[in-house]
DRENTI-84345 format. One line per field, with one value per residue (C-alpha): chain; z, x, y; residue in three letters. Coordinates in nm, 2 decimals. Each point is the difference from the previous one (the first is absolute). Last residue first. Layout:
BEGIN
chain = (A; ...)
w = (Z; ...)
u = (X; ...)
v = (Y; ...)
resn = (Ala; ...)
//
This chain:
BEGIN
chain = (A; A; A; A; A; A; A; A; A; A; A; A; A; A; A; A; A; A; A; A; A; A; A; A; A; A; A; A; A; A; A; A; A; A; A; A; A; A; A; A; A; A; A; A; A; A; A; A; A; A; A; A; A; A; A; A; A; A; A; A; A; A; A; A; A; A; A; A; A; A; A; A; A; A; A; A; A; A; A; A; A; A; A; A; A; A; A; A; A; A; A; A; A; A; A; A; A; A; A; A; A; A; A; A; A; A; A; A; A; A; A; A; A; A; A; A; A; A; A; A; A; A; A; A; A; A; A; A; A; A; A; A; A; A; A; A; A; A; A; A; A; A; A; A; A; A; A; A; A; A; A; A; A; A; A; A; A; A; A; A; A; A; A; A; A; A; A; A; A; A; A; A; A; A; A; A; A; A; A; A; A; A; A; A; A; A; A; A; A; A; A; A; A; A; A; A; A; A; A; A; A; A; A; A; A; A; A; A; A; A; A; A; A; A; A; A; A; A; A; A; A; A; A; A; A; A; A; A; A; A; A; A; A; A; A; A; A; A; A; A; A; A; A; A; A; A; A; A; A; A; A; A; A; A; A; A; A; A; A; A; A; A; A; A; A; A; A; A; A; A; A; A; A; A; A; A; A; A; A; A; A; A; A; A; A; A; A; A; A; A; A; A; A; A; A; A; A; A; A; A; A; A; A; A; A; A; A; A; A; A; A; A; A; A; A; A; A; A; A; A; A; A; A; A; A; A; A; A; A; A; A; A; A; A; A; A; A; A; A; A; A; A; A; A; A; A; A; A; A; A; A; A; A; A; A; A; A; A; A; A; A; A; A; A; A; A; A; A; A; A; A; A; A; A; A; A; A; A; A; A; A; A; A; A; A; A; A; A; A; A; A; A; A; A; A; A; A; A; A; A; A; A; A; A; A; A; A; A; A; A; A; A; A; A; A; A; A; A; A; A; A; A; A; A; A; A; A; A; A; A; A; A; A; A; A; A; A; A; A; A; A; A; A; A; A; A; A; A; A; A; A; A; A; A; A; A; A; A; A)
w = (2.44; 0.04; 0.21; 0.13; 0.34; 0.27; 0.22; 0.24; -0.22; -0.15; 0.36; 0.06; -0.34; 0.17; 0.29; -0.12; -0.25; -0.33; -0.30; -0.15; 0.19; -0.29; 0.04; -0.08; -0.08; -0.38; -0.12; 0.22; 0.06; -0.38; -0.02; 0.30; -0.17; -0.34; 0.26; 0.14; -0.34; -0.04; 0.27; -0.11; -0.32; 0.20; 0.14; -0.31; -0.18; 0.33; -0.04; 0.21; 0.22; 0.12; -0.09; 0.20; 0.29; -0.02; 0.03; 0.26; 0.30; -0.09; -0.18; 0.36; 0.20; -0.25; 0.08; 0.34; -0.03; -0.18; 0.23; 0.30; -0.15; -0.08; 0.33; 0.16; -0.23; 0.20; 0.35; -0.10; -0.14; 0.22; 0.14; -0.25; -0.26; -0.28; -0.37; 0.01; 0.18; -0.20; -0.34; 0.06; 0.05; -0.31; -0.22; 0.03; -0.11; -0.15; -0.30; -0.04; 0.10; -0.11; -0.39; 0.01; 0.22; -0.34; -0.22; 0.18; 0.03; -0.35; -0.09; 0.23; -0.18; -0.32; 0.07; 0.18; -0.28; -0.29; -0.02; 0.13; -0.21; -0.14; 0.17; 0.00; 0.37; 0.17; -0.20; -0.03; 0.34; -0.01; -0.28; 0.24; 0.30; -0.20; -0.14; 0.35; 0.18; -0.25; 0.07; 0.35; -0.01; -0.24; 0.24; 0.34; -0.11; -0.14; 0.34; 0.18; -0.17; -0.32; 0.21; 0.40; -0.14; -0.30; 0.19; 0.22; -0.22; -0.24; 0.29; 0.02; -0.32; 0.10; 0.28; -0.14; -0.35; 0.23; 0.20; -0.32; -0.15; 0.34; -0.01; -0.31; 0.21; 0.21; -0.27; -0.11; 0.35; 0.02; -0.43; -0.21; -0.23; -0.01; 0.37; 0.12; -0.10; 0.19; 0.32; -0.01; -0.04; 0.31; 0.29; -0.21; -0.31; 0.27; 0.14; -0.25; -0.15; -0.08; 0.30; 0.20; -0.07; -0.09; 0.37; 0.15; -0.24; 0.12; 0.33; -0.03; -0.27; 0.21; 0.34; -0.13; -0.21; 0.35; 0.20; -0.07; 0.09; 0.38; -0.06; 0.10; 0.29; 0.15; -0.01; 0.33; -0.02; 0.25; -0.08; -0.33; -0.02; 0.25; -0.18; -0.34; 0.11; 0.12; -0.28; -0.21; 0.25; -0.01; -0.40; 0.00; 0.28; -0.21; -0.18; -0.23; -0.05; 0.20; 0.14; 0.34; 0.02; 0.01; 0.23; 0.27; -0.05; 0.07; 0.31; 0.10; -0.06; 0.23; 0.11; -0.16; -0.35; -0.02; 0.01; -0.24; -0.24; 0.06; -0.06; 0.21; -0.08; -0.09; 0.13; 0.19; -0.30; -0.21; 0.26; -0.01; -0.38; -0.02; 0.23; -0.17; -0.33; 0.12; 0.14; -0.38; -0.02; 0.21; -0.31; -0.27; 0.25; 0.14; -0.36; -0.10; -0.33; -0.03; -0.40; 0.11; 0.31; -0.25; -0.22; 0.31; 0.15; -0.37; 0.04; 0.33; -0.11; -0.26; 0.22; 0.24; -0.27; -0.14; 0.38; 0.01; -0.27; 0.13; 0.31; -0.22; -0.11; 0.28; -0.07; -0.37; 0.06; 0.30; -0.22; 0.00; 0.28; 0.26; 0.15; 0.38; -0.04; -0.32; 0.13; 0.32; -0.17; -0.29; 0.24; 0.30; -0.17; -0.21; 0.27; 0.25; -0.23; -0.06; 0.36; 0.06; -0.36; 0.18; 0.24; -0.13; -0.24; 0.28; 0.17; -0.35; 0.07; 0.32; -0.10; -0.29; 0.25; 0.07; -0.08; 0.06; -0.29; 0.03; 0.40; -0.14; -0.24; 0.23; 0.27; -0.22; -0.14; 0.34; 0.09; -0.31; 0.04; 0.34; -0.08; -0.30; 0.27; 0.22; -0.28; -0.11; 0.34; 0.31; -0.06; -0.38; -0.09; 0.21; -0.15; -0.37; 0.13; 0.14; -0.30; -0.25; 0.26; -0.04; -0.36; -0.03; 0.26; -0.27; -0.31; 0.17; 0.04; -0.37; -0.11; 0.27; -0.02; -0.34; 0.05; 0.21; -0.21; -0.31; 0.28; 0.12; 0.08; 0.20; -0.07; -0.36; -0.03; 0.10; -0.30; -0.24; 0.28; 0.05; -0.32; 0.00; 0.40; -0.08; -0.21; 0.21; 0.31; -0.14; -0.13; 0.35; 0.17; -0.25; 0.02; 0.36; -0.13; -0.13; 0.34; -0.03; -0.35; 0.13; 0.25; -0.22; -0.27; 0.24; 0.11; -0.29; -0.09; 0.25; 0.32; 0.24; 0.33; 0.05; 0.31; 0.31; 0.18; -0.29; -0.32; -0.28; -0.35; -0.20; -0.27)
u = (-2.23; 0.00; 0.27; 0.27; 0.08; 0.17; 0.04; -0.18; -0.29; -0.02; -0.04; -0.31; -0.13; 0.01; -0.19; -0.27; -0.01; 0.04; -0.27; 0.03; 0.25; 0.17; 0.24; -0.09; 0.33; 0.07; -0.29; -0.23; 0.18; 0.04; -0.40; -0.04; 0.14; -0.23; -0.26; 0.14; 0.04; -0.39; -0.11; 0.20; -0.21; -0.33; 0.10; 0.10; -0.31; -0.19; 0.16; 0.34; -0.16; -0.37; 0.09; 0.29; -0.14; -0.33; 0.26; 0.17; -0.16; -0.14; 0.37; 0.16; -0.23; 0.03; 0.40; -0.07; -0.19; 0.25; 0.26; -0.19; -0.08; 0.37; 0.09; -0.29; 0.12; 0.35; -0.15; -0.20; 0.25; 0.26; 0.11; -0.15; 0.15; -0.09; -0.10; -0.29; -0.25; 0.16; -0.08; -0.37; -0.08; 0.20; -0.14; -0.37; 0.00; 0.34; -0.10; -0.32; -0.22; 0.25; -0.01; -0.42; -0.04; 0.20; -0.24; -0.26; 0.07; 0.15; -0.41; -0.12; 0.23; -0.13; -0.38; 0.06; 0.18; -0.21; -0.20; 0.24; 0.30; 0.07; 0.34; 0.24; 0.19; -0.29; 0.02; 0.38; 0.02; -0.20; 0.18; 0.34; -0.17; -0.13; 0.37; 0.17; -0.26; 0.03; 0.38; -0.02; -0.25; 0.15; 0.35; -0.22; -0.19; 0.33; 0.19; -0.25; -0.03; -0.12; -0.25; -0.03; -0.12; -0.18; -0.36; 0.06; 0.09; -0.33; -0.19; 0.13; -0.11; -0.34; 0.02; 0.17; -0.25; -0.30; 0.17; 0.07; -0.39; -0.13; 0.25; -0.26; -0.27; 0.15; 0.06; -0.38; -0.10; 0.20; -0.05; 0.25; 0.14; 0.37; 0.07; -0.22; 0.20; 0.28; -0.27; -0.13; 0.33; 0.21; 0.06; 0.05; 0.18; 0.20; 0.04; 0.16; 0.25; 0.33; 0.10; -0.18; 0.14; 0.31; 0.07; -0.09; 0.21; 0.30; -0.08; -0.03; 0.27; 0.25; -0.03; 0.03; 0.30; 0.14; -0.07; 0.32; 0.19; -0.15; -0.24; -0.30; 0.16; -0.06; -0.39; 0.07; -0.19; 0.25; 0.17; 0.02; 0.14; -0.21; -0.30; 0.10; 0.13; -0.37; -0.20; 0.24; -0.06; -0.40; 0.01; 0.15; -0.24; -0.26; -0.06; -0.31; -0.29; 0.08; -0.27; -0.14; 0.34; 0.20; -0.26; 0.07; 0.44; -0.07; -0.16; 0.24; 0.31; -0.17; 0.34; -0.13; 0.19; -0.19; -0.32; 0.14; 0.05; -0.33; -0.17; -0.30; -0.37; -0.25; -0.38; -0.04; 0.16; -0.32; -0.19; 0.24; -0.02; -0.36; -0.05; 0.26; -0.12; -0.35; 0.15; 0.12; -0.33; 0.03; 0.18; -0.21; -0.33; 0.18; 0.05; -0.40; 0.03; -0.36; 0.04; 0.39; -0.13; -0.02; 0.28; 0.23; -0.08; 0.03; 0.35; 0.09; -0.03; 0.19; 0.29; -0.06; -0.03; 0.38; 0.12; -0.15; 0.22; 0.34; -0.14; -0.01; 0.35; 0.13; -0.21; 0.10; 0.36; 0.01; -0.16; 0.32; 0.19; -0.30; -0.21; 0.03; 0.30; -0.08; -0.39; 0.11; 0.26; -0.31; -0.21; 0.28; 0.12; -0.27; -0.27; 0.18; 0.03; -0.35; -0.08; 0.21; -0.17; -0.35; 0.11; 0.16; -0.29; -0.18; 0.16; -0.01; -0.36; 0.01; 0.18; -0.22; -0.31; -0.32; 0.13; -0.24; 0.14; 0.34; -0.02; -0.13; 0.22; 0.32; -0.14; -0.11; 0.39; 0.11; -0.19; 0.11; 0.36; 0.03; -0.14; 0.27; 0.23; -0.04; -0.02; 0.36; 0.18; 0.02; 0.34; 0.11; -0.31; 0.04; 0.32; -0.14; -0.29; 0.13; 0.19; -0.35; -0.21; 0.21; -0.04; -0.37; -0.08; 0.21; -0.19; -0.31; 0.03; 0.05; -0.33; -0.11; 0.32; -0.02; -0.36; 0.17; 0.26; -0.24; -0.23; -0.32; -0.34; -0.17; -0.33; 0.01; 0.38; -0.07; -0.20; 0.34; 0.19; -0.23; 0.13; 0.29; 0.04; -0.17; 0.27; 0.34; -0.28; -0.15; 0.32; 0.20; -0.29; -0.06; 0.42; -0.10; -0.24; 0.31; 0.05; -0.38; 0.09; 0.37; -0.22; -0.23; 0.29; 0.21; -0.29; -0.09; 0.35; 0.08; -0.12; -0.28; -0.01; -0.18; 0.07; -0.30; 0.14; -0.02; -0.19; -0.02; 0.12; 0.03; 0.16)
v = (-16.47; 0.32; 0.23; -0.09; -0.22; 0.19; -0.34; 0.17; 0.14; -0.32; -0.16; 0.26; -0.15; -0.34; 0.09; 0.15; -0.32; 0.05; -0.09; 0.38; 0.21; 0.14; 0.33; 0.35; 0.20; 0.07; -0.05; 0.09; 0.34; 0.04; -0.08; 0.23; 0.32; -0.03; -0.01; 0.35; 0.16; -0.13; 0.21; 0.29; -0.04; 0.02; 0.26; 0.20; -0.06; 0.12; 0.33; 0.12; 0.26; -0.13; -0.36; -0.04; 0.22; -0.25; -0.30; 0.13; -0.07; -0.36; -0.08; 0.12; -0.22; -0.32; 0.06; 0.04; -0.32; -0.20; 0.13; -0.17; -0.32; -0.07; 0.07; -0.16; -0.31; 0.04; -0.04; -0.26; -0.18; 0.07; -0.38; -0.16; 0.12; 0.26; -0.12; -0.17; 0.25; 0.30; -0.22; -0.09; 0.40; 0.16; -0.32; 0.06; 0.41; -0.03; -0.25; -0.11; 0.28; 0.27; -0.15; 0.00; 0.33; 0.16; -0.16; 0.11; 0.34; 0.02; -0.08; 0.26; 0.23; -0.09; 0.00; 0.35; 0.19; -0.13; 0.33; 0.23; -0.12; 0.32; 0.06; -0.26; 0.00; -0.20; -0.28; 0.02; -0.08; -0.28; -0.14; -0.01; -0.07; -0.36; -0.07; 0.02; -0.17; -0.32; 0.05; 0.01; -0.33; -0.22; 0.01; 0.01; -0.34; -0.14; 0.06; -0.18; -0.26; -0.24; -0.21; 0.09; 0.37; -0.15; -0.04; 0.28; 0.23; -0.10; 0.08; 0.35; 0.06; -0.09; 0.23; 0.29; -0.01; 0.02; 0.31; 0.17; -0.07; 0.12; 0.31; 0.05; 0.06; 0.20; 0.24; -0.05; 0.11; 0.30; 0.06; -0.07; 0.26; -0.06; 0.19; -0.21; -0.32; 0.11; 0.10; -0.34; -0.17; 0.21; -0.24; -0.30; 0.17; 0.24; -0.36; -0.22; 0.32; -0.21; 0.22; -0.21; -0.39; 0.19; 0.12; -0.40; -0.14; 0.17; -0.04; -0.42; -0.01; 0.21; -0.22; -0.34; 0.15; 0.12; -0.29; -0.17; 0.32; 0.06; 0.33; -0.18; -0.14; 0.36; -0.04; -0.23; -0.32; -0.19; -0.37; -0.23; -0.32; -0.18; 0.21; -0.15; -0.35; -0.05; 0.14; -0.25; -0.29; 0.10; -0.04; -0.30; -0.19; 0.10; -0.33; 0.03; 0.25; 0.30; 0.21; -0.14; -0.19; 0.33; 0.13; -0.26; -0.01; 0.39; -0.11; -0.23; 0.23; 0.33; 0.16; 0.33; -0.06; -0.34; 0.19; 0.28; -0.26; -0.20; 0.28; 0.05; -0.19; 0.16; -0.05; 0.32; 0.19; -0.03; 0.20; 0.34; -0.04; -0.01; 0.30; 0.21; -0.15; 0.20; 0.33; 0.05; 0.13; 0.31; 0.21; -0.05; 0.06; 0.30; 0.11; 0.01; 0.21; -0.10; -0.17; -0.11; -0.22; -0.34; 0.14; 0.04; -0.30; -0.17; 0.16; -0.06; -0.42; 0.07; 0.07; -0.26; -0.28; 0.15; -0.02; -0.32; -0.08; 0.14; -0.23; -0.35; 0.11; -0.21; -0.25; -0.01; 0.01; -0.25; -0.30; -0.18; 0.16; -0.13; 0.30; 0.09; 0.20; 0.23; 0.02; 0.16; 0.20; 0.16; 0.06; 0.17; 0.31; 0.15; -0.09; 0.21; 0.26; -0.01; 0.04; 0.27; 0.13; -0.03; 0.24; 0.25; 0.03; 0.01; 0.28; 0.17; 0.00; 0.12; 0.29; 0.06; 0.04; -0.16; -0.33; -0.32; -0.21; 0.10; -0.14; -0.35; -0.10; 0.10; -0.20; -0.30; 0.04; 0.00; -0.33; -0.17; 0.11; -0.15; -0.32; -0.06; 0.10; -0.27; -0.27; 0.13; 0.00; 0.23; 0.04; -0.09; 0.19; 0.26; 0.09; 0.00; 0.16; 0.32; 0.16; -0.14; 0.20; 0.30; -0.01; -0.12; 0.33; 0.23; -0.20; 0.00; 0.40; 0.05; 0.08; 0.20; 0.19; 0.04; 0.16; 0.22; 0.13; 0.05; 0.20; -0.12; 0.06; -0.27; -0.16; 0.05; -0.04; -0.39; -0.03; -0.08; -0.12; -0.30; -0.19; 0.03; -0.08; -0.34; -0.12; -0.01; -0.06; -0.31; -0.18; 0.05; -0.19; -0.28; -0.05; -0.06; -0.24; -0.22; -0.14; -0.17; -0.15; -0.08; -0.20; -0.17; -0.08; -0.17; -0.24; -0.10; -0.02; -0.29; -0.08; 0.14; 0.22; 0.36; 0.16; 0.05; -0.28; -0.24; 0.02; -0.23; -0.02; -0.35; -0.12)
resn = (Unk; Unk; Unk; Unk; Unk; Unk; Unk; Unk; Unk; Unk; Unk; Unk; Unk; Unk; Unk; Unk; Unk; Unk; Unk; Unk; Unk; Unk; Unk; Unk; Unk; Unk; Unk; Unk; Unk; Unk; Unk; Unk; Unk; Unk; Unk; Unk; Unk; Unk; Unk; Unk; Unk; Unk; Unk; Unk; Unk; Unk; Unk; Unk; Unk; Unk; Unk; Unk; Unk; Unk; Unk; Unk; Unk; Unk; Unk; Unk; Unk; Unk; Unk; Unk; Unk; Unk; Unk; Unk; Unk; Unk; Unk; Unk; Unk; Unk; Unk; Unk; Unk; Unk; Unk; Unk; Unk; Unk; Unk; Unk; Unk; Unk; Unk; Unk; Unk; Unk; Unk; Unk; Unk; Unk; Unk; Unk; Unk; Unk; Unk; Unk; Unk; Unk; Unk; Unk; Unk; Unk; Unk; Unk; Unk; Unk; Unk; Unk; Unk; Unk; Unk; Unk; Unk; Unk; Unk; Unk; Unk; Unk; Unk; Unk; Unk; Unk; Unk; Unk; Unk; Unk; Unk; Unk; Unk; Unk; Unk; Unk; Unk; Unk; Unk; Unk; Unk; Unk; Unk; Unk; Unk; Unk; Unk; Unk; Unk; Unk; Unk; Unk; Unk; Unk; Unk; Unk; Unk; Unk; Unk; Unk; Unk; Unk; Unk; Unk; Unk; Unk; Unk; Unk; Unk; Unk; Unk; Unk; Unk; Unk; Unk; Unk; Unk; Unk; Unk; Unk; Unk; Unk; Unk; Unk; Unk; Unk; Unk; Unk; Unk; Unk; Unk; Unk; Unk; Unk; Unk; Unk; Unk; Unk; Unk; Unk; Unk; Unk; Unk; Unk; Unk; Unk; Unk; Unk; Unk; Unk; Unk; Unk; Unk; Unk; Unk; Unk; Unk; Unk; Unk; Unk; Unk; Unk; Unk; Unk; Unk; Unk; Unk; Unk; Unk; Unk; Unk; Unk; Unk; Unk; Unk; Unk; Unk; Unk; Unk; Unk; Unk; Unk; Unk; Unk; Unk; Unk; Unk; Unk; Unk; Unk; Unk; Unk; Unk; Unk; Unk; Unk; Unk; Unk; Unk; Unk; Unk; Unk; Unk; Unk; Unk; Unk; Unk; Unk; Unk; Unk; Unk; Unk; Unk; Unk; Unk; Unk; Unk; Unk; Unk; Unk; Unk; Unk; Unk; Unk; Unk; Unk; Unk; Unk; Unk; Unk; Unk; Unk; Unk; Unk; Unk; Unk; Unk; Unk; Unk; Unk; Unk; Unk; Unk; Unk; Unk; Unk; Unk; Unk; Unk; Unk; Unk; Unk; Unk; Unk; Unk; Unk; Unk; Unk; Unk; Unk; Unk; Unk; Unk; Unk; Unk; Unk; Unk; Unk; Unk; Unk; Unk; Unk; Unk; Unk; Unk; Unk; Unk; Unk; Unk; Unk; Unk; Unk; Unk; Unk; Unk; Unk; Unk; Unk; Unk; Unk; Unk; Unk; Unk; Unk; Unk; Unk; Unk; Unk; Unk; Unk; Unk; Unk; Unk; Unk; Unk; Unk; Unk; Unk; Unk; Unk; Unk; Unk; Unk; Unk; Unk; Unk; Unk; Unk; Unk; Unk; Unk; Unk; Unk; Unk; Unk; Unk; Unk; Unk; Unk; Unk; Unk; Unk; Unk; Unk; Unk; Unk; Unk; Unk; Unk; Unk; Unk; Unk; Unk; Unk; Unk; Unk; Unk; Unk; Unk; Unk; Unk; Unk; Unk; Unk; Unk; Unk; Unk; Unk; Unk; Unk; Unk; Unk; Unk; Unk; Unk; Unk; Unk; Unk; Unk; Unk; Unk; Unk; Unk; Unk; Unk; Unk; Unk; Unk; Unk; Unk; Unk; Unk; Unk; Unk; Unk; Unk; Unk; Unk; Unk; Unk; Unk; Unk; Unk; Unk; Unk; Unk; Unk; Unk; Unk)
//
């Protein structure tokens, strides 16, 4: 196989070819990764510059997650406007904006500006990495690829934390927090060479050069595939959010917002956003705390890995199953940790180590499995639309965990918290359960005939 380049797009056959590209969409995943973490980090210094209430160091905190919200409610329509590659661009030049204006802040205004900011950006990212990969992949190695950007998120994450380490010893926050500049720059390159979707492409009246990419990353016959993409969008008329509410699309509808509420209130990003400071408040050290969000952030990658590898093997639905419950058990023990008194001197090494374990069951089953389902399960039509709906109430949920989870802890205990967490994980097994389907080895446009037909759930 070979890959060349032609008029400034990348042009090959084959995997290869499939992989390079969902590799360079994936770095959007990169960007959302490195801001989740690096804000942990850089909070705990930036109080030295500025002094700040609880309230407004929340604010600070949480201001990606309100700019990631409204970005997330404008992407999914811009993406089925402007199209996917479009937007990919777009959110690397905010995100270099946002990046840039939190590094130079002379005010706390101005840096929650940023914040605002980089979170458009990461919303953008959020909605359109993991549907550009979804349509460009082929069904049989679509899982993996798709989940390609839940594990660049994971790289980006850890990635913020040896930034943080590496600035923690001068408490140098605009360093942290001006970094991310660099995947903004090597994102906003990569995108020059990508090719569009060649679903959206034949949805915009642009057949032969959807039938072109299709043959740049199909091995075989695609003549199938393009006269199912076809019968879709002649079947299928208007993006209006309203056709979300038609009956058939209903269950489409509940799984992908009702997944996106547990994947937060199970408790992922108060343990993203707040690690250093949870395992401060069991003796660590600043820098040893950050230290040890290493360890986590090692553990979410490679267990992120092992997603991807199994995610096209035993399911979807069998990832999310062994996942909630794993979660369920791990926020359990964590919470008794910090309920028993007289733990001081083991306190640390054990939470750290329900840390991990708990990363572990969220990195292989709703951290990957959240993002590949909502770009599988929606048609055509509205899927970008109805991903941006899915990606919007995950971040408002994500917001509202940020903002509350220091209330939680200040007036209900940690122990409690973290047992509230586990309540909710308990809650997304039975969801899983009882309402997930199985999109493993189906075509986009297959599953969306499921979804007709009103096809249970599983296989």
């Amino acid at each position: 196989m070979s890959t060349t380049v032609e008029s400034g797009v990348l042009s090959g056959d084959g995997d290869r070819f499939v992989y390079l590209v969902s590799a360079m969409a994936a770095l959007n995943g990169l960007l959302f990764g490195f801001d989740t973490g690096i804000i942990s980090g850089a909070i705990l210094f930036i109080n030295d510059t500025f002094s700040m209430s609880p309230l407004v160091e929340g604010i600070v905190v949480s201001g990606a997650m309100a700019g990631a919200a409204t970005g997330a409610a404008l992407g999914g329509r811009l993406a089925d406007r402007v199209g996917r590659r479009r937007l990919i661009m777009l959110s690397a030049g905010v995100f270099f904006v946002g990046s840039f204006l939190m590094a130079v802040a002379p005010t706390v205004p101005v840096l929650v500006a940023g914040r605002l900011i980089d979170g458009l950006a990461i919303g953008f990212a959020s909605v359109v990495g993991p549907l550009y990969i979804s349509e460009i992949a082929p069904p049989r190695i679509r899982g993996g690829l798709t989940s390609m950007h839940q594990l660049m998120v994971t790289i980006g994450i850890l990635a913020s934390y040896f930034v943080n380490y590496a600035f923690s010893g001068s408490g140098a926050w605009r360093w942290m927090l001006g970094t991310g500049m660099i995947p903004a720059v090597i994102l906003g390159i990569g995108v020059l060479k990508m090719p569009e979707s060649p679903r959206w492409l034949y949805s915009h009246g642009k057949p032969d050069r959807a039938r072109a990419v299709l043959r740049r990353t199909r091995q075989g016959d695609i003549e199938e595939e393009l006269g199912e993409i076809k019968e879709t969008v002649e079947r299928e008329s208007g993006t209006s959010l309203k056709r979300l509410l038609e009956p058939w699309l209903r269950p489409a509808l509940v799984v992908g917002i009702g997944l996106a509420i547990l994947q937060q209130i199970t408790g992922i990003n108060a343990v993203m956003y707040y690690a250093p400071t949870i395992l401060e408040s069991t003796g660590f050290g600043s820098a040893a705390s950050i230290l040890a969000t290493v360890g986590i952030g090692v553990v979410n990658v490679a267990m992120t890995v092992v997603a991807i590898a199994y995610i096209d093997r035993v399911g979807r639905r069998a990832l999310l199953l062994v996942g909630t419950a794993g979660m369920t058990v791990t926020l359990a023990i964590l919470g008794v940790v910090f309920y028993l008194p007289g733990l001081s001197g083991v306190l640390s090494i054990t939470a750290t180590i329900c840390l991990m374990l708990y990363i572990s069951f969220f990195a292989i089953g709703l951290g990957p499995v959240f993002w590949l389902l909502i770009s599988e399960i929606y048609p055509l039509a509205v899927r970008g639309s109805a991903e941006g709906v899915a990606t919007v109430t995950n971040w408002l949920a994500n917001l509202a965990v940020a903002l509350s989870f220091p209330i939680l802890t200040a007036n209900i205990g940690p122990s409690s918290t973290f047992w509230l967490f586990g309540v909710f994980s308990a809650v997304a097994f039975v969801f899983t359960y009882g309402l997930v389907p199985e999109t493993k080895g189906r075509t986009l446009e297959a599953i969306e005939n499921d979804l007709r037909e009103n096809i249970g759930v599983g296989d």
